[in-house]
C-alpha positions as CSV (number, residue, x, y, z in Angstrom):
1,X,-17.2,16.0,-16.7
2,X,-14.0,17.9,-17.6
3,X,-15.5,20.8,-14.8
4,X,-15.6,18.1,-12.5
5,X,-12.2,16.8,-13.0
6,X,-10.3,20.3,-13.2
7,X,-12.0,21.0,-9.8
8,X,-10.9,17.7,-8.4
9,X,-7.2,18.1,-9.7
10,X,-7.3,21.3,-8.2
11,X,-8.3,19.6,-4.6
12,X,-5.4,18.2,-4.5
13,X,-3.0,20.6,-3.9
14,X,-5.0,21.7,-0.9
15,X,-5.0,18.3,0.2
16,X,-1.6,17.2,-0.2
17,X,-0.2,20.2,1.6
18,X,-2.8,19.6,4.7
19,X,-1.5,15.9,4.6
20,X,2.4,16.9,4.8
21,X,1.5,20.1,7.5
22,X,-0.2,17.8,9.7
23,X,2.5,15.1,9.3
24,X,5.7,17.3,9.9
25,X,4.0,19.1,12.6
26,X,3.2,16.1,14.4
27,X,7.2,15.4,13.9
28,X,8.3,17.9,15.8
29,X,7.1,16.9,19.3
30,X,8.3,13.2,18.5
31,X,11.2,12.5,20.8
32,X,14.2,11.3,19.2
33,X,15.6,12.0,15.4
34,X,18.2,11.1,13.0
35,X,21.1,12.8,15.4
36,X,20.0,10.9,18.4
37,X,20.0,7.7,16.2
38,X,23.5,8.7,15.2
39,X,24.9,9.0,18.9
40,X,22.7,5.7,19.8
41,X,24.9,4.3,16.9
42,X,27.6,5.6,18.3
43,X,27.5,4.6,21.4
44,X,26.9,0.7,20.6
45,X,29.0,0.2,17.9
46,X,32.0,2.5,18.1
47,X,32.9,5.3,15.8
48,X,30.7,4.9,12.5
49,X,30.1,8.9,11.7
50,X,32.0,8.2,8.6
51,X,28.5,7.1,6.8
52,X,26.7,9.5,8.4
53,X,28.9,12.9,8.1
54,X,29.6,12.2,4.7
55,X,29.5,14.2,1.3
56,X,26.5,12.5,-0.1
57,X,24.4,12.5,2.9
58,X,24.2,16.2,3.6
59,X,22.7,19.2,1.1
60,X,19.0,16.6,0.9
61,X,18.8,16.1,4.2
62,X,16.5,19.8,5.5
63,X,13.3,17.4,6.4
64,X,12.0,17.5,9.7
65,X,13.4,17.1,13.4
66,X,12.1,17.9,17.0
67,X,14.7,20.6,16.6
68,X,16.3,19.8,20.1
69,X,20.0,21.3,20.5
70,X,20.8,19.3,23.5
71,X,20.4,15.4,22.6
72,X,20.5,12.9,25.0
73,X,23.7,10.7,25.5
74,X,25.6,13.4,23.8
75,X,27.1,15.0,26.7
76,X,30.5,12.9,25.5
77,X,30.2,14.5,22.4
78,X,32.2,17.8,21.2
79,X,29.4,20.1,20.6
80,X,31.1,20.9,17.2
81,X,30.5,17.9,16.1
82,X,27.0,18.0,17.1
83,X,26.8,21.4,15.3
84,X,28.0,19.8,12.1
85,X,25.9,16.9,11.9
86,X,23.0,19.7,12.5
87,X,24.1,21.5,9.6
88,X,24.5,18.6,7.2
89,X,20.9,17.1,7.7
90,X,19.2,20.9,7.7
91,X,18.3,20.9,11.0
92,X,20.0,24.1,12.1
93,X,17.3,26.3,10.0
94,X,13.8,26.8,11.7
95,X,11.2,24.5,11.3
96,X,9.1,26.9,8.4
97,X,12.0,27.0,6.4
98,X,12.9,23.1,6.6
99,X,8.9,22.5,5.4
100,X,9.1,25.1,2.6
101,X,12.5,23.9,1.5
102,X,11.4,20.9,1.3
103,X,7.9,20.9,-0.3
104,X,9.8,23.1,-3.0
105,X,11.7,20.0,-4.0
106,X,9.2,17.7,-3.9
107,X,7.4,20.0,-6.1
108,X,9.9,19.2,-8.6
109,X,10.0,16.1,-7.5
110,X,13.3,15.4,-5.9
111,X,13.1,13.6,-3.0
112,X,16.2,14.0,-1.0
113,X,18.4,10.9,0.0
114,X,17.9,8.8,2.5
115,X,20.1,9.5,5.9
116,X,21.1,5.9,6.7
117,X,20.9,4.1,3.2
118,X,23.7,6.6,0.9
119,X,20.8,6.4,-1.9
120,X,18.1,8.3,-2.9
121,X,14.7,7.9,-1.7
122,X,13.6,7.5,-5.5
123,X,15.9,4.8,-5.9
124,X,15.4,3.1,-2.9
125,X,11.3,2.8,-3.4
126,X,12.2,1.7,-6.8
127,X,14.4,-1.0,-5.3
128,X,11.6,-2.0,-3.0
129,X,8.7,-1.8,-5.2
130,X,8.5,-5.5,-7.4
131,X,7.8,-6.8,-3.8
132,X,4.8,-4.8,-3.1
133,X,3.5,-4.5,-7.2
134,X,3.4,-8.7,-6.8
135,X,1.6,-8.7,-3.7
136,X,-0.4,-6.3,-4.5
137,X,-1.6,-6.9,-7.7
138,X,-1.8,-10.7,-7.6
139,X,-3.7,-10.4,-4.2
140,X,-6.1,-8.1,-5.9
141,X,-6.6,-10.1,-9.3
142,X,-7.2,-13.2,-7.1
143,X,-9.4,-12.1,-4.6
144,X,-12.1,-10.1,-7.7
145,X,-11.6,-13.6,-9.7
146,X,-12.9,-15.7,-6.9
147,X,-15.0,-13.1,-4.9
148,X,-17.5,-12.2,-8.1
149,X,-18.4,-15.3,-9.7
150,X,-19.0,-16.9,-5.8
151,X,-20.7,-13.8,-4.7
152,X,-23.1,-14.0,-7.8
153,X,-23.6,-17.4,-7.4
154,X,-24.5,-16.6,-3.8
155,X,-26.8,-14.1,-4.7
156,X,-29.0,-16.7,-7.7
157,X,-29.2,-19.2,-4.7
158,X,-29.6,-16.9,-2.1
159,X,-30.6,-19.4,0.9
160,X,-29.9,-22.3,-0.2
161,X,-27.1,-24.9,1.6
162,X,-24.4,-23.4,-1.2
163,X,-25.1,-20.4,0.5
164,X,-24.8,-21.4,4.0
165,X,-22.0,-23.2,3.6
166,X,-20.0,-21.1,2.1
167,X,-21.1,-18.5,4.2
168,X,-19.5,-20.3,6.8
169,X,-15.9,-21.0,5.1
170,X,-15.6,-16.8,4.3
171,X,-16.3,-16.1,7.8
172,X,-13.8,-18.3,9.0
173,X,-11.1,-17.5,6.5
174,X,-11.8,-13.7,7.3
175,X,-11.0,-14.2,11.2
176,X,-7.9,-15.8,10.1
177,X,-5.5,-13.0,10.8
178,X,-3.4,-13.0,7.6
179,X,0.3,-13.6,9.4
180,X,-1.2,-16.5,11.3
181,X,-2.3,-18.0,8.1
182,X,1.4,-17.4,6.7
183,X,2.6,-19.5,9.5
184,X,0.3,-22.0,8.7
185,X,1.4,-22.1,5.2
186,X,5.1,-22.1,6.0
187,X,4.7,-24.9,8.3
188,X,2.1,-27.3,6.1
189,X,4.3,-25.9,2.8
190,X,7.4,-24.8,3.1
191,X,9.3,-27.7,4.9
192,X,8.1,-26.4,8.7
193,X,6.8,-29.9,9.6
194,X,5.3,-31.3,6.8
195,X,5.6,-31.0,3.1
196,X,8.6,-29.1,1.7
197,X,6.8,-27.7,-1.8
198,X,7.4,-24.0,-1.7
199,X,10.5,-22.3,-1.0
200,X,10.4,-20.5,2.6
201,X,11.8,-16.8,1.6
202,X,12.5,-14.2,-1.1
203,X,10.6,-13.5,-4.2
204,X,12.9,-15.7,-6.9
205,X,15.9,-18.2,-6.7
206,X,19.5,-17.0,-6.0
207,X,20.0,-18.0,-9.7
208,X,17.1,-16.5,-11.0
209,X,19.3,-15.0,-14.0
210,X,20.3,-18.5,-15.3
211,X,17.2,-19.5,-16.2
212,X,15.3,-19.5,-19.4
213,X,12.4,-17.3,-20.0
214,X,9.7,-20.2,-18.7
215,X,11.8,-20.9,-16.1
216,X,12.1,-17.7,-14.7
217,X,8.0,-17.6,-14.8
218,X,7.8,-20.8,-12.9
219,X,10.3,-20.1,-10.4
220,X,8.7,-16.4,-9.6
221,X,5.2,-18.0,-9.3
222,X,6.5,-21.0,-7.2
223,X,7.7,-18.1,-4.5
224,X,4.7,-15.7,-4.7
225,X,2.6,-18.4,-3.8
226,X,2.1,-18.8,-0.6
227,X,2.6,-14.6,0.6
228,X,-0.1,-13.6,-2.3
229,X,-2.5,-16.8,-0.9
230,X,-1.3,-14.8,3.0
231,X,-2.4,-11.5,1.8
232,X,-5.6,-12.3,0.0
233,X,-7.2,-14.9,2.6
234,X,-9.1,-11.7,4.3
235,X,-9.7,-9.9,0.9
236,X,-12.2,-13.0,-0.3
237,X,-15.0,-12.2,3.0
238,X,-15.8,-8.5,2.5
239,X,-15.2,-8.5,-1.6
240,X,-17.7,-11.5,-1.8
241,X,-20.7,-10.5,0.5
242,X,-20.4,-6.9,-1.2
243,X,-20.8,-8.6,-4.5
244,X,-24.0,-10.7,-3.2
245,X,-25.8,-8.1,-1.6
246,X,-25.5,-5.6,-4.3
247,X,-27.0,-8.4,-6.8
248,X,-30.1,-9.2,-3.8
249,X,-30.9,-5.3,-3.9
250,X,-31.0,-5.2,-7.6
251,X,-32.9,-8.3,-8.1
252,X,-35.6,-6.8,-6.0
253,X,-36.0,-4.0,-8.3
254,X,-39.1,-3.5,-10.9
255,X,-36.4,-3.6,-13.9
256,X,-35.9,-7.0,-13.1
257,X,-39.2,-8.1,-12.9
258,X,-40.3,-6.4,-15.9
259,X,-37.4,-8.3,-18.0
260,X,-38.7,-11.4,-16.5
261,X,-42.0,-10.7,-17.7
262,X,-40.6,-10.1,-21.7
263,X,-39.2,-13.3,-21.8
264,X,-35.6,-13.0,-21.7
265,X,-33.7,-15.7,-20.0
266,X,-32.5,-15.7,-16.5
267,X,-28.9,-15.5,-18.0
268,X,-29.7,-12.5,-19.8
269,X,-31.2,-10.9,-17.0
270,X,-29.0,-11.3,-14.9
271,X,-25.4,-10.8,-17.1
272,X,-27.7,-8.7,-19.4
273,X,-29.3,-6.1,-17.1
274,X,-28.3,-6.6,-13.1
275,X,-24.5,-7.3,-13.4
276,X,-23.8,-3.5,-14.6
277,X,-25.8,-1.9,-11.8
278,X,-24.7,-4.4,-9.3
279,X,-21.2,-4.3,-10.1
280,X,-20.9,-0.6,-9.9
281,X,-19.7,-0.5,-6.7
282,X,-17.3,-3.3,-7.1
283,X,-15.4,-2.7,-10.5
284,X,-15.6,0.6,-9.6
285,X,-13.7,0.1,-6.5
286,X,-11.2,-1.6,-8.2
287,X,-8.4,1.1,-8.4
288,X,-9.0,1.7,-4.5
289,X,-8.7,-1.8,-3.8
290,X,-5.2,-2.4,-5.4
291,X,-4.0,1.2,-3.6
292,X,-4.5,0.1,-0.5
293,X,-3.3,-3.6,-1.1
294,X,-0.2,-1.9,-2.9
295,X,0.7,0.7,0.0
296,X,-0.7,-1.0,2.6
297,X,1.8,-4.2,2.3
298,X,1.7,-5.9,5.6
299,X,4.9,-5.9,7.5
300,X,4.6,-9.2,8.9
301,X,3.9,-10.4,5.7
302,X,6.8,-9.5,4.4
303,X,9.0,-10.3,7.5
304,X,7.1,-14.1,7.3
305,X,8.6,-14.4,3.9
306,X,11.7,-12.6,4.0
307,X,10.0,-10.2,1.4
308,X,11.9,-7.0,1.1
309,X,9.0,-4.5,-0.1
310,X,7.2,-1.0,1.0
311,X,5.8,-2.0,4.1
312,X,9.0,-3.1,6.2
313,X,10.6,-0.2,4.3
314,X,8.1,2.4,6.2
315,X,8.4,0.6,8.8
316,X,11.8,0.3,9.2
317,X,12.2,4.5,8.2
318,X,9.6,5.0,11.0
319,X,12.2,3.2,13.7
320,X,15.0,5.1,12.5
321,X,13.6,8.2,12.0
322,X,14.7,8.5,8.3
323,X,12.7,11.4,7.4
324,X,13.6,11.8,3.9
325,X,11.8,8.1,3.3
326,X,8.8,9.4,5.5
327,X,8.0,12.2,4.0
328,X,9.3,11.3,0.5
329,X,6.9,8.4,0.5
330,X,4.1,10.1,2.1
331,X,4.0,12.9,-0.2
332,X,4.5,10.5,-3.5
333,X,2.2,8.0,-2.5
334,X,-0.2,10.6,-1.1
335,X,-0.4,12.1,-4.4
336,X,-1.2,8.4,-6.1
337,X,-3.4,8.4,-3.5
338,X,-5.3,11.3,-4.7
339,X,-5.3,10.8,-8.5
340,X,-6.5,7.3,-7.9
341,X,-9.7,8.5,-6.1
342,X,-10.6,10.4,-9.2
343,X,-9.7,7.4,-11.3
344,X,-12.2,5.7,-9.3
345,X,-15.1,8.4,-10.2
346,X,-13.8,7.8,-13.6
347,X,-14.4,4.1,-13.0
348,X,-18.5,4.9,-12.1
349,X,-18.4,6.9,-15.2
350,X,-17.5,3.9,-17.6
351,X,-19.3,1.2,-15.7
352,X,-22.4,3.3,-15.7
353,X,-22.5,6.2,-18.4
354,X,-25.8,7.5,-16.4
355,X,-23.7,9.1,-13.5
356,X,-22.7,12.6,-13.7
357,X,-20.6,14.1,-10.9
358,X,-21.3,17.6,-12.1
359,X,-24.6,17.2,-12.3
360,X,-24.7,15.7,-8.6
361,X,-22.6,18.4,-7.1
362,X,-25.1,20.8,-8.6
């Protein structure tokens, strides 16, 4: 198994620099960039190149651009000034030394500064982050608490009016689109038309600080609830039906029947032998699950909620073409990303000390 790993460790590096070649390559023939934003700026609100051309902003700045030296709406411009603000984001080096430069620092993980914030990118995801760890985590806890007792039960009473029914209610909650639902829970919750229970934005109180220890608790529950019920509603369908059907093909199998036949108990058969081969798949899965919940933060959501987190924060970097955010991100949560894949292999490994990777790739 520690073959298997080294190898897999090694994969990354391969894969991480295909991920970022592909990206910044793919920048390049993107019209528009940081300076164009800047004259844009410019142009509708006045003089404001004093938070742009300033000290901080300038030696982390050699990312990516489309590497135009004529920008439109510039003509007004002196073209010294357009020739500093080159200089100061990086952009007046060639595109091969802009990528090495900066996978060189993002080897040693420094991750520049963002061109429109005056902080670091480090800083800034960190600011960001308890938004995304609460949605993520508490959508993915939620959904494996509800999904795998219901699906089992599904499975033990396979065709019965349990079944169909609830059948029915996941397939309707999963065509629910997730910012729909929000509204609905605004409007029904949070003082829209109806019942004003929950509070209609941010993740805790103004005065979250004055509180006491439970207090603090209950008041950052009582905001999470309705944008983790938002974010889970679709999670329950797919989560559930995978549970059930992997407990129907493992109750077909001879082991089962041959268990029956000893005596045991239906409860020990099925807690006692099916539940680790039927849950493979789904505890296994677990780590993946909560990545892609955790990076994949929906952006209406968030903007539902007022919820400052990851997913407007891409988005918003996307708009503005803030490269040091989209590449700093990319290549950080790229390499999560990565190491979480093999921490899922790990995951079959302890669930089910039978498989062997090494073995398999043999």
């Amino acid at each position: 198994m520690g073959a298997y790993i080294l190898r897999r460790l090694l994969l990354i590096i391969p894969t991480l620099l295909g991920i970022m070649i592909v990206n910044f390559a793919l920048v390049q023939f993107v019209p528009g960039g940081p300076i164009e934003q800047i004259i844009a700026n410019m142009e509708g609100e006045g003089d404001v190149t004093g938070g742009f051309t300033g000290g901080n902003s300038g030696p982390d700045m050699d990312t990516a651009s489309a590497g135009d030296t004529e920008y439109a709406g510039a003509r007004g411009l002196p073209p010294e000034f357009i020739e500093q603000l080159e200089k100061e984001f990086g952009f007046d080096k060639p595109p091969l030394e802009r990528f090495l430069n900066m996978m060189w620092k993002y080897m040693q993980f420094d991750f520049g500064t963002s061109y429109f914030r005056s902080i670091t990118v480090v800083d800034l995801v960190m600011e960001k982050m308890p938004v995304s760890i609460t949605l993520g985590l508490w959508s993915t806890l939620i959904a494996y608490l509800v999904s795998i007792p219901l699906g089992i039960k599904k499975a033990v009473r396979d065709g019965s009016s349990f079944d169909t029914w609830t059948s029915g209610v996941i397939i309707a909650a999963y065509s629910i689109p997730g910012f729909l639902f929000a509204i609905l829970l605004l409007v029904l919750f949070a003082g829209g038309s109806y019942w004003q229970i929950f509070p209609l934005r941010g993740l805790t109180s103004d005065n979250w600080e004055n509180f006491s220890l439970f207090g603090k608790i209950t008041d950052y529950f009582w905001h999470i609830t309705l944008p983790v019920l938002a974010s889970t509603i679709a999670a329950f369908a797919t989560l559930t039906l995978l549970t059930k059907n992997s407990f129907l093909d493992e109750i077909k199998k001879q082991y089962v029947m041959t268990a029956r036949a000893k005596g045991l108990s239906e409860r020990r058969v099925l807690y006692g032998h099916i539940f680790r081969n039927a849950m493979l798949i789904v505890i296994a899965g677990l780590p993946g699950v909560f990545i892609g919940v955790f990076f994949g933060g929906s952006i209406i959501i968030e903007t539902i909620f007022s919820l400052d987190g990851l997913g407007r924060l891409g988005f918003e970097a996307a708009v503005q073409r803030d490269y040091p955010v989209i590449f700093g991100t990319l290549f950080a949560f790229g390499l999560i990303g990565l190491v979480m894949g093999i921490i899922s292999d790990l995951m079959y490994v302890l669930v089910d000390p039978r498989i062997d990777f090494e073995k398999r790739e043999g």
